[in-house]
Every structure is written in structure tokens, then in C-alpha cells.
N, CA, C and O atoms as a GROMACS GRO file, in nm:
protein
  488
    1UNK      N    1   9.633   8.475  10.875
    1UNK     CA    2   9.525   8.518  10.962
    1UNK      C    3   9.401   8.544  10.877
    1UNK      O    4   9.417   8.618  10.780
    2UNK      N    5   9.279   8.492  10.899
    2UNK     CA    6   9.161   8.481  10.814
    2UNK      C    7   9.132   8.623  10.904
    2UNK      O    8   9.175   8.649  11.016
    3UNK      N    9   9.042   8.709  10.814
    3UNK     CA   10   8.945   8.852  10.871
    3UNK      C   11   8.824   8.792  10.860
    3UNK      O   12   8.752   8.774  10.762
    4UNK      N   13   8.812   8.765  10.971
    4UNK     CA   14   8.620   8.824  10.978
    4UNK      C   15   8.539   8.963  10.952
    4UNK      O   16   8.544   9.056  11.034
    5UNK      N   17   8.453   8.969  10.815
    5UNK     CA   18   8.399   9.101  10.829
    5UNK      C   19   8.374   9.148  10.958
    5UNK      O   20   8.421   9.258  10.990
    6UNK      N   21   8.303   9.079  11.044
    6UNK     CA   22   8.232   9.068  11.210
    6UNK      C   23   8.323   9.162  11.241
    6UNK      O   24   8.297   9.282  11.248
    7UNK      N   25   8.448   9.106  11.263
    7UNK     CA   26   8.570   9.142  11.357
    7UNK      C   27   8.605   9.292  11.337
    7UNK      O   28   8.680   9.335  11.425
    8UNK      N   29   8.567   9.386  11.239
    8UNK     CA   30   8.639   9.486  11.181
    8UNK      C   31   8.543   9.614  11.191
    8UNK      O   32   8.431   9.586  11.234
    9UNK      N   33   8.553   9.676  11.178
    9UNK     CA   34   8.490   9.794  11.155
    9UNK      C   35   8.524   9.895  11.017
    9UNK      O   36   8.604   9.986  11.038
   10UNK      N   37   8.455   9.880  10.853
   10UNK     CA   38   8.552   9.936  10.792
   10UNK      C   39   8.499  10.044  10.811
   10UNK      O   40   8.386  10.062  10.857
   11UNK      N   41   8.620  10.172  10.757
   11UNK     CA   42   8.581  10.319  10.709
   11UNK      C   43   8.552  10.331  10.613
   11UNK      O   44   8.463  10.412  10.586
   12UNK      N   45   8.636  10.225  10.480
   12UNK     CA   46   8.626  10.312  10.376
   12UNK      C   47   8.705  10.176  10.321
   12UNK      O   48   8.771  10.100  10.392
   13UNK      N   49   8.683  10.164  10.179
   13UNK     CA   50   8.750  10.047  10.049
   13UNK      C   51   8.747  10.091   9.935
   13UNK      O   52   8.669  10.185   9.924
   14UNK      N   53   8.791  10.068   9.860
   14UNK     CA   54   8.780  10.114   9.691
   14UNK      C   55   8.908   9.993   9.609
   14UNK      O   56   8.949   9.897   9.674
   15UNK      N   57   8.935  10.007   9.528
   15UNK     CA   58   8.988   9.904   9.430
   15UNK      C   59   9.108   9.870   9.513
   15UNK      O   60   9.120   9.757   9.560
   16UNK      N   61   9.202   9.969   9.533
   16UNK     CA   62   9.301   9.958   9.612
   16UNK      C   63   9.297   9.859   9.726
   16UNK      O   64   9.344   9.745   9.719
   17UNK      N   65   9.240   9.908   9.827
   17UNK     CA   66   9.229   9.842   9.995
   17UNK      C   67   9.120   9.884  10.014
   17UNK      O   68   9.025   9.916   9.944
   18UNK      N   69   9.152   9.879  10.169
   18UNK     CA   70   9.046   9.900  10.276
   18UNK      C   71   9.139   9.965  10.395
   18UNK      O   72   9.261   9.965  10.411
   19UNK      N   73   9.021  10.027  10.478
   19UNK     CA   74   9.098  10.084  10.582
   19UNK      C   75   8.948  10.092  10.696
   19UNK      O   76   8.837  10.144  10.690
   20UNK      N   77   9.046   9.983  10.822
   20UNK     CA   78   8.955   9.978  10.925
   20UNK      C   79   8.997   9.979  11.039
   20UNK      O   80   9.112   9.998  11.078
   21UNK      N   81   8.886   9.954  11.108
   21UNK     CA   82   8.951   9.950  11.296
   21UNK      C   83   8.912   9.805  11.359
   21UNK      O   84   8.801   9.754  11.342
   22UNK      N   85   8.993   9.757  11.417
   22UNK     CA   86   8.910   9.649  11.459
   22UNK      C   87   8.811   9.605  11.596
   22UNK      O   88   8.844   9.647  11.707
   23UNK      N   89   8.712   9.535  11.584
   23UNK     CA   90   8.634   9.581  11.686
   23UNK      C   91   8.690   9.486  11.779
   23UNK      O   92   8.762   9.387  11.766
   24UNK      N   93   8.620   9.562  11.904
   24UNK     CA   94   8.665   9.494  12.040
   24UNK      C   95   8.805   9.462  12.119
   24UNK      O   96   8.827   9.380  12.209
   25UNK      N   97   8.894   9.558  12.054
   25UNK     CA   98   9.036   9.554  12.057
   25UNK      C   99   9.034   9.621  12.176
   25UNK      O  100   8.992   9.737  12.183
   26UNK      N  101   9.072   9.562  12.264
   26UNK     CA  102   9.106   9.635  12.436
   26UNK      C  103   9.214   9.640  12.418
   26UNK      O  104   9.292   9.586  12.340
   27UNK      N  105   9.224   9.736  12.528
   27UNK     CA  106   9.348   9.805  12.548
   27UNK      C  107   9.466   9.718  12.575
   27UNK      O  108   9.432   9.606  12.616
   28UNK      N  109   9.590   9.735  12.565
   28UNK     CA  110   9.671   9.621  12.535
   28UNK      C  111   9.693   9.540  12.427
   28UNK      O  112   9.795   9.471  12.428
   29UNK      N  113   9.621   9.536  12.339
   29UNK     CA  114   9.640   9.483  12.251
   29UNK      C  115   9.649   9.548  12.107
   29UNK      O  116   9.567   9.620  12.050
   30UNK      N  117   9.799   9.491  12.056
   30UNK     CA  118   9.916   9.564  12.003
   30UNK      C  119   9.789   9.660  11.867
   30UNK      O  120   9.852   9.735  11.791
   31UNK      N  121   9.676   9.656  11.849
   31UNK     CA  122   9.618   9.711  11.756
   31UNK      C  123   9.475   9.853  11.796
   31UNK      O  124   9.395   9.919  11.729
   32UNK      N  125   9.509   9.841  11.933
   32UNK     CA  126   9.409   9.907  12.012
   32UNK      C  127   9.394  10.016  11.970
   32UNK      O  128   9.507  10.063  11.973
   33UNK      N  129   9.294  10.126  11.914
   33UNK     CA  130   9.353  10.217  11.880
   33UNK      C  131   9.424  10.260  11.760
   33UNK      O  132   9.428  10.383  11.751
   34UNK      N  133   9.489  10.186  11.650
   34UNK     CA  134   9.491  10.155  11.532
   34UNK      C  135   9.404  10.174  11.426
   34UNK      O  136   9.288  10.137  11.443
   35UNK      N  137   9.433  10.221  11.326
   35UNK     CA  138   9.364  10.282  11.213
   35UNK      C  139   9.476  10.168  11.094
   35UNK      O  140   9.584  10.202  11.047
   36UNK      N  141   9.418  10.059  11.076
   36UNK     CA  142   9.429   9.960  10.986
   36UNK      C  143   9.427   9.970  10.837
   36UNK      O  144   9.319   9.940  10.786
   37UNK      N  145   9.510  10.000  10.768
   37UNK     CA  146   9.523   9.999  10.635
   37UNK      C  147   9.621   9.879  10.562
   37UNK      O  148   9.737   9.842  10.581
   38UNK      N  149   9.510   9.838  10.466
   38UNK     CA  150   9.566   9.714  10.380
   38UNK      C  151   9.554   9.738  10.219
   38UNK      O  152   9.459   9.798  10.168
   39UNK      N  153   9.643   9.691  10.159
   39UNK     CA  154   9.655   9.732  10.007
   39UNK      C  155   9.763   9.651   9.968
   39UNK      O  156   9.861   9.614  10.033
   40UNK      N  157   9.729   9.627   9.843
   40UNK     CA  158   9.849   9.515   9.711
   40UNK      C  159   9.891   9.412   9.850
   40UNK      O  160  10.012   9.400   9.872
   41UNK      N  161   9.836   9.371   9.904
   41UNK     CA  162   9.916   9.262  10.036
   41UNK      C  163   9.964   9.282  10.124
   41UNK      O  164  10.028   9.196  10.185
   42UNK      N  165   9.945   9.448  10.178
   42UNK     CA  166  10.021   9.501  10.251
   42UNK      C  167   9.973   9.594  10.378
   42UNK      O  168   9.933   9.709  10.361
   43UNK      N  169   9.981   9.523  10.523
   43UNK     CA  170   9.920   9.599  10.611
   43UNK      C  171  10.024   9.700  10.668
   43UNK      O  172  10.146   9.686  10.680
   44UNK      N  173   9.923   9.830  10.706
   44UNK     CA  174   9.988   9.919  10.789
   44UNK      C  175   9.919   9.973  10.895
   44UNK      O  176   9.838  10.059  10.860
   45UNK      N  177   9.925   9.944  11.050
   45UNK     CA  178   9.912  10.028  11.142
   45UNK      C  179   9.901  10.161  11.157
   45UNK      O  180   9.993  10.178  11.236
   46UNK      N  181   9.842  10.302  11.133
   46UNK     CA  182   9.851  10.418  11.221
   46UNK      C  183   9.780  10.457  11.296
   46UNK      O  184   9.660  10.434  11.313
   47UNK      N  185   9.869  10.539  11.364
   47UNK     CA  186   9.713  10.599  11.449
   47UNK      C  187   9.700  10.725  11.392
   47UNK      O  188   9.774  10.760  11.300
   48UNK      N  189   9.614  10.796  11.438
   48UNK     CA  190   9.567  10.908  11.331
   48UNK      C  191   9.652  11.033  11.280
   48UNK      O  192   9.635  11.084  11.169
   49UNK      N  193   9.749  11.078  11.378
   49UNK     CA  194   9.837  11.132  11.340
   49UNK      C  195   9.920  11.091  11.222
   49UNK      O  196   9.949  11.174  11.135
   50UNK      N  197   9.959  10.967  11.214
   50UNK     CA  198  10.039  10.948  11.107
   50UNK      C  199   9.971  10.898  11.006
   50UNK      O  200  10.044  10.871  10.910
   51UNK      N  201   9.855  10.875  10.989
   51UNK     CA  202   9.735  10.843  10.884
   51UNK      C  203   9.756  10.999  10.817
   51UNK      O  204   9.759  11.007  10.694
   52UNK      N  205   9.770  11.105  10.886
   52UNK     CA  206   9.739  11.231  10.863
   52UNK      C  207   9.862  11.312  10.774
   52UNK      O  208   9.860  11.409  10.697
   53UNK      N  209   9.992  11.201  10.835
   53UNK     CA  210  10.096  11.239  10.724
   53UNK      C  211  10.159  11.118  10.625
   53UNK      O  212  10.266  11.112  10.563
   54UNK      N  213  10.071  11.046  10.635
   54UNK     CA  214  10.069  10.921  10.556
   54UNK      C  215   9.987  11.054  10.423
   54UNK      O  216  10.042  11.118  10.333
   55UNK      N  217   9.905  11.053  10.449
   55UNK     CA  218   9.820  11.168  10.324
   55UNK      C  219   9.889  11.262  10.277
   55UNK      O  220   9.889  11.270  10.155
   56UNK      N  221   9.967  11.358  10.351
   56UNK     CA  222  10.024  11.452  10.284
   56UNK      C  223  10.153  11.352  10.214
   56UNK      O  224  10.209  11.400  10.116
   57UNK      N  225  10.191  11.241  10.256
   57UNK     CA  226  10.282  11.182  10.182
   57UNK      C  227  10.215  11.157  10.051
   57UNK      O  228  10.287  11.208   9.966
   58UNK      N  229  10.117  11.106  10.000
   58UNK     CA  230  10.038  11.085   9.878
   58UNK      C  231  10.019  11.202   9.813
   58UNK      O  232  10.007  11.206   9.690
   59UNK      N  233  10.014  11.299   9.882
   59UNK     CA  234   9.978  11.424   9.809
   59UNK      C  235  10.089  11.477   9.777
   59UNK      O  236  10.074  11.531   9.667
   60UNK      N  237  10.213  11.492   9.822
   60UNK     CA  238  10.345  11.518   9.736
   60UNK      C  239  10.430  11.368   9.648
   60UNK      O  240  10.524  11.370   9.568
   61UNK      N  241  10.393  11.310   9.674
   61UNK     CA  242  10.380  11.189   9.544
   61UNK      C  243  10.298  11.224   9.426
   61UNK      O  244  10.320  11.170   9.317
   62UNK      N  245  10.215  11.302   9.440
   62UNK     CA  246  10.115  11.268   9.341
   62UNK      C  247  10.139  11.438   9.231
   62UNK      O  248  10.074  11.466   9.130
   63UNK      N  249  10.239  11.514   9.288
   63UNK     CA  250  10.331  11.607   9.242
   63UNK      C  251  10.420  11.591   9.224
   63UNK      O  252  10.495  11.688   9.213
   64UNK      N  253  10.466  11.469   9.211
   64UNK     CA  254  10.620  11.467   9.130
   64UNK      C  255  10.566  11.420   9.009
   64UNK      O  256  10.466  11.352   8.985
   65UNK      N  257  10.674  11.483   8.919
   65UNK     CA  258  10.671  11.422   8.734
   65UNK      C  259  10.645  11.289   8.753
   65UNK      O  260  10.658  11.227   8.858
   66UNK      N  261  10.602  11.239   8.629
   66UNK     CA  262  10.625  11.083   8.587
   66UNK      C  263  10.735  11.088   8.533
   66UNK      O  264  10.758  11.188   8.465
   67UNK      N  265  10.859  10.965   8.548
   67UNK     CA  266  10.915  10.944   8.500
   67UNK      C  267  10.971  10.817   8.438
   67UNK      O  268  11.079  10.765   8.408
   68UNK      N  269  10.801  10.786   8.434
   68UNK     CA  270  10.825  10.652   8.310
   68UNK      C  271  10.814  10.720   8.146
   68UNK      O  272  10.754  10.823   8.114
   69UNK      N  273  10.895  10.624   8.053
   69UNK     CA  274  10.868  10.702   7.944
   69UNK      C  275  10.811  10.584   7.878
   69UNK      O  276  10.861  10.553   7.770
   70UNK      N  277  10.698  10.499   7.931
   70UNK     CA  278  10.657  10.403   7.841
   70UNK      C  279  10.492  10.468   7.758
   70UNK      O  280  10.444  10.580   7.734
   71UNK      N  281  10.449  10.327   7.737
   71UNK     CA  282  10.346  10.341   7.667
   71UNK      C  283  10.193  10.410   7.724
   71UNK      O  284  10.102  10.467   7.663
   72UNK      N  285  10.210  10.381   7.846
   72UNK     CA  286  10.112  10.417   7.973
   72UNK      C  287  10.182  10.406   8.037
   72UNK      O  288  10.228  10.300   8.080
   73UNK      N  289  10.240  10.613   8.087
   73UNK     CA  290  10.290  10.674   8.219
   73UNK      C  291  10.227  10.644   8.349
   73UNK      O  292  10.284  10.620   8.455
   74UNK      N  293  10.084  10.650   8.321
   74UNK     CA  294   9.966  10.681   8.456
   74UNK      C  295   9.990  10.529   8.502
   74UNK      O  296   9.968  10.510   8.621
   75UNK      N  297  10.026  10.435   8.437
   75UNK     CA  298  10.025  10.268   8.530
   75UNK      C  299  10.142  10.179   8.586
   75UNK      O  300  10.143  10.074   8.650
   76UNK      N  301  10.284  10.300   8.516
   76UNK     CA  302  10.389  10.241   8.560
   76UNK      C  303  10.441  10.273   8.710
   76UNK      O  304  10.439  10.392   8.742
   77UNK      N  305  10.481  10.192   8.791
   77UNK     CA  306  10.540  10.195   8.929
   77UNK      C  307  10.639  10.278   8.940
   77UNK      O  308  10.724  10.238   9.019
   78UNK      N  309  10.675  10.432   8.867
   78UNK     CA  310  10.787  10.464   8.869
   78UNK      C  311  10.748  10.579   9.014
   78UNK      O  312  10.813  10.683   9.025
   79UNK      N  313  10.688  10.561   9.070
   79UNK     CA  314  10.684  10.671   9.187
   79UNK      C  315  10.711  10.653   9.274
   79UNK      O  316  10.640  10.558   9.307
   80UNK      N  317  10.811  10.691   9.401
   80UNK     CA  318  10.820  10.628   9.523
   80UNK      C  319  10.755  10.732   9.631
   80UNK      O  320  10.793  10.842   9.673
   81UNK      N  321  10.640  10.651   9.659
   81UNK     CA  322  10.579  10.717   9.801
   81UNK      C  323  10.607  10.646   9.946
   81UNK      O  324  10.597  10.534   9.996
   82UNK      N  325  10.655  10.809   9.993
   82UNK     CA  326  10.735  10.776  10.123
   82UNK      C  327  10.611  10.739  10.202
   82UNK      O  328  10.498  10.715  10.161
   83UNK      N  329  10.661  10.739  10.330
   83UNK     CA  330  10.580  10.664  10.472
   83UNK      C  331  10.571  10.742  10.578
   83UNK      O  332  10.625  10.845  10.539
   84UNK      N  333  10.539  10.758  10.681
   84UNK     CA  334  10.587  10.789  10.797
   84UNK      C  335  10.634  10.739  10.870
   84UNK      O  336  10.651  10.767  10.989
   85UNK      N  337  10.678  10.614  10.784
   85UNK     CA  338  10.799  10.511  10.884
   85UNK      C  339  10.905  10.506  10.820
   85UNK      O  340  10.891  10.427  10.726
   86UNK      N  341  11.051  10.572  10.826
   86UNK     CA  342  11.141  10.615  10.778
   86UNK      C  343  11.206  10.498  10.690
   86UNK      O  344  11.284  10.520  10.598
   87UNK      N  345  11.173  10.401  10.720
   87UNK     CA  346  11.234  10.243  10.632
   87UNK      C  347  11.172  10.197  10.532
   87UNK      O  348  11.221  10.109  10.461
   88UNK      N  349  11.046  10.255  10.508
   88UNK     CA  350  10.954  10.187  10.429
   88UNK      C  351  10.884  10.314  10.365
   88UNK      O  352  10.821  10.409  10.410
   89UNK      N  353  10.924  10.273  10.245
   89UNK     CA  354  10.831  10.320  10.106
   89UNK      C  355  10.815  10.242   9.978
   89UNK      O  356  10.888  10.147   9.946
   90UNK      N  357  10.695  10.297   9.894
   90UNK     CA  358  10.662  10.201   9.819
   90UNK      C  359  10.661  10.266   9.634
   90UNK      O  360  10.631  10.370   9.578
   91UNK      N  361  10.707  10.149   9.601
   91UNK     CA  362  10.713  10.199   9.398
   91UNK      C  363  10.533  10.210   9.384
   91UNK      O  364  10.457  10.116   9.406
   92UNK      N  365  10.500  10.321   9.351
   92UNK     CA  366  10.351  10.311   9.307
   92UNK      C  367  10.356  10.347   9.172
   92UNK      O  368  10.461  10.388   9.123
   93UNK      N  369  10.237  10.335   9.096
   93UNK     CA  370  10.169  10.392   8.953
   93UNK      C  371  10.067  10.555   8.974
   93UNK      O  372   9.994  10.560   9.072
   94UNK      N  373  10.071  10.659   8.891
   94UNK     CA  374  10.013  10.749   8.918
   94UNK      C  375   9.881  10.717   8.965
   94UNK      O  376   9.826  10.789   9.048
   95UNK      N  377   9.816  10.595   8.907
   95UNK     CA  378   9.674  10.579   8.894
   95UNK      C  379   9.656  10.511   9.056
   95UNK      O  380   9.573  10.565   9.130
   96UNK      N  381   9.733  10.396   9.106
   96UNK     CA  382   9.709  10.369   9.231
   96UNK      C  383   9.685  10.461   9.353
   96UNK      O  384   9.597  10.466   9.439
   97UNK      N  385   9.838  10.559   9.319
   97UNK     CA  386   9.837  10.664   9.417
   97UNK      C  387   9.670  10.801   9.449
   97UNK      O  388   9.626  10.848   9.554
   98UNK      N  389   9.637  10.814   9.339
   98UNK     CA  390   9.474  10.842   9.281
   98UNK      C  391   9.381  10.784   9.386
   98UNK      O  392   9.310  10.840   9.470
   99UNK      N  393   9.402  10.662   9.357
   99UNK     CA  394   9.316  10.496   9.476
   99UNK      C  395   9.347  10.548   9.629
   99UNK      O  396   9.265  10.584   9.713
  100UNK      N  397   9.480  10.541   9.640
  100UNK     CA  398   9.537  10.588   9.780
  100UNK      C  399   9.474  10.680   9.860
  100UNK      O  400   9.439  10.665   9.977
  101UNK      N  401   9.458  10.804   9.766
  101UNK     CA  402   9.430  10.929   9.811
  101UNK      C  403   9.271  10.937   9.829
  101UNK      O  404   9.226  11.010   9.916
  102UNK      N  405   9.195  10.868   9.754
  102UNK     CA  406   9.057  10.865   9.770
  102UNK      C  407   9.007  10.794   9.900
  102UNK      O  408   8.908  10.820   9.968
  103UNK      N  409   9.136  10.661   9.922
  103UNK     CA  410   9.114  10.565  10.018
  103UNK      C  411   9.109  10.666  10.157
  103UNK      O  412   9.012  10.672  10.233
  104UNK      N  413   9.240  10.746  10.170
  104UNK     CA  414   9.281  10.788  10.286
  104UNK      C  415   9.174  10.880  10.279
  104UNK      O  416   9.103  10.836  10.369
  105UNK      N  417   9.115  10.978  10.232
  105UNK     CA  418   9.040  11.088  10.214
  105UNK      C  419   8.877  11.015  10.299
  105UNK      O  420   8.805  11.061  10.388
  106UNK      N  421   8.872  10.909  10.235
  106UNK     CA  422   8.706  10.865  10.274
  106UNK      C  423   8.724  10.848  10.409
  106UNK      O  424   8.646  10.892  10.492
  107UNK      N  425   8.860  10.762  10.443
  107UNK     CA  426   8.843  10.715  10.576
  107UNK      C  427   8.843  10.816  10.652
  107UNK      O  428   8.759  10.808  10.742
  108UNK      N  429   8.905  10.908  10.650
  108UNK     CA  430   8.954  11.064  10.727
  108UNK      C  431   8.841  11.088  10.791
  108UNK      O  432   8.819  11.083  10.912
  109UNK      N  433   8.705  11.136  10.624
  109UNK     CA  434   8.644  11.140  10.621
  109UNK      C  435   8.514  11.056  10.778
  109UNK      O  436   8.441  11.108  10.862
  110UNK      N  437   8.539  10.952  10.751
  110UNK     CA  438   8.456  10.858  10.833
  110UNK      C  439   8.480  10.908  10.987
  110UNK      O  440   8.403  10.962  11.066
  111UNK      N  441   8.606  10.872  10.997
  111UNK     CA  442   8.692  10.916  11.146
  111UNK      C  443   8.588  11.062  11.216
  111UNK      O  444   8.512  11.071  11.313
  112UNK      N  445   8.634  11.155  11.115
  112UNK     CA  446   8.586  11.347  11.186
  112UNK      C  447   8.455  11.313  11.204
  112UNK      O  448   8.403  11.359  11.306
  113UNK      N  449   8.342  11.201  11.086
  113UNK     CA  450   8.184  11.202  11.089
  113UNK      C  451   8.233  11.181  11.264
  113UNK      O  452   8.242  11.264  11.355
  114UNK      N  453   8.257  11.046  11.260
  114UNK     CA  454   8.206  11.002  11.399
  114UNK      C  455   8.244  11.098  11.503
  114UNK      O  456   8.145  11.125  11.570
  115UNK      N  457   8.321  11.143  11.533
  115UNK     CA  458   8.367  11.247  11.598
  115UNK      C  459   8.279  11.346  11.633
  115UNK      O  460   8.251  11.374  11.750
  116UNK      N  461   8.218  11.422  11.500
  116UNK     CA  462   8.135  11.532  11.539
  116UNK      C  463   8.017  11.424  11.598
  116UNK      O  464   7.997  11.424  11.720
  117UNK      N  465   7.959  11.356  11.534
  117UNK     CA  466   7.799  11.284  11.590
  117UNK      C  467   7.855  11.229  11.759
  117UNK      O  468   7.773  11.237  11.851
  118UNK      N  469   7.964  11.187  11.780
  118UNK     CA  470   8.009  11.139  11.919
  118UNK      C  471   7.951  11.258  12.031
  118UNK      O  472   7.869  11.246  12.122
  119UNK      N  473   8.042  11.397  11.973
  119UNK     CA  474   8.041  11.482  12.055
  119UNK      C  475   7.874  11.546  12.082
  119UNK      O  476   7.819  11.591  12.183
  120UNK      N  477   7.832  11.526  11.944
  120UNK     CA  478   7.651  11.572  11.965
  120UNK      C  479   7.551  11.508  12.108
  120UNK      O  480   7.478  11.565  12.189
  121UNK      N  481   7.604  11.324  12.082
  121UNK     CA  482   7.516  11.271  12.153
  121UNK      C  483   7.574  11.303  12.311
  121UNK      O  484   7.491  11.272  12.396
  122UNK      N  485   7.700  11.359  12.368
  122UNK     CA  486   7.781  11.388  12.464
  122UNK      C  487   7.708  11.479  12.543
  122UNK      O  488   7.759  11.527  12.645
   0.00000   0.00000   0.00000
């Protein structure tokens, strides 16, 4: 599936991914409503609730020891950050998870802006 910038709406990107919404998604359609996150090749659906413990998942990842004992701890994949989808988690590097957390943080970020300015013009 090719992305059209057009098509998307981002929040937020940095080295890691991106994390967007896509525009014009009516209702019914399986992404409506969706908070779009993509990284290392890998898309994930939430909606904001679980965006919300998708984060605290990064944030107790990012408190466990390293337990690589190589040459550079901060780049080895020895971390497994869980999901809020009970089947799926991923080997990260301290330094990605870093990426993660900035990623999820901006977008959060973006989400509450619009929110408060929504409710102003209301």
C-alpha cells in the first residue's frame, strides 16, 4: 500500500516512525478513529486509550536493567517491550525505546493541543 502524505494527517515523526490519523476515514472503515503508528516496518492501530498504555508500556521498559553485556548496552535489542495486545511484543535497544517515548509523548501531545483549541472554538 503506497501512503500519500495528502491522505494522512501526521502528529508527530522522529527517527523511529511516525504516528498519524488518516484523513477522511468515515465511519466504517476498519481505521476510523485510529491513532496510526508505524516504526522498523511495523504498523499499529490504537485508539487513544491504548496509545495511553502503549506509553506506560515504554515507560516500564525503559526501567528495566540492560541486559546486554556487549560493547554498546544502549543499542542492543535485549529489551522486550510489551503491547497492549497480549500476543505481541517487541525486542527493542535502550536507545530506540528513548525514540518511542519521544514519538508517543509528541503525538499525545498533538491529540490534548487539538482538543483544548476544539473545545475553545465550541
Amino acid at each position: 500500500m503506497k501512503i500519500n502524505s495528502k491522505d494522512l494527517n501526521k502528529l508527530y515523526s522522529n527517527d523511529i516512525g511516525i504516528i498519524f490519523k488518516w484523513k477522511g476515514a468515515s465511519e466504517g472503515h476498519p481505521y476510523h478513529d485510529k491513532i496510526n503508528f508505524v516504526f522498523n516496518e511495523t504498523g499499529l492501530h490504537f485508539d487513544l486509550a491504548e496509545l495511553y498504555i502503549f506509553q506506560q508500556d515504554v515507560e516500564n521498559a525503559l526501567r528495566r536493567p540492560l541486559q546486554c553485556g556487549c560493547e554498546y548496552p544502549k543499542e542492543c535489542r535485549s529489551i522486550l517491550l510489551e503491547t497492549p495486545f497480549s500476543q505481541l511484543s517487541f525486542a527493542m535497544s535502550y536507545n530506540e525505546l528513548i525514540l518511542m517515548k519521544e514519538l508517543i509523548e509528541g503525538s499525545l501531545f498533538q491529540i490534548e493541543l487539538s482538543d483544548i483549541l476544539l473545545n475553545i472554538l465550541e
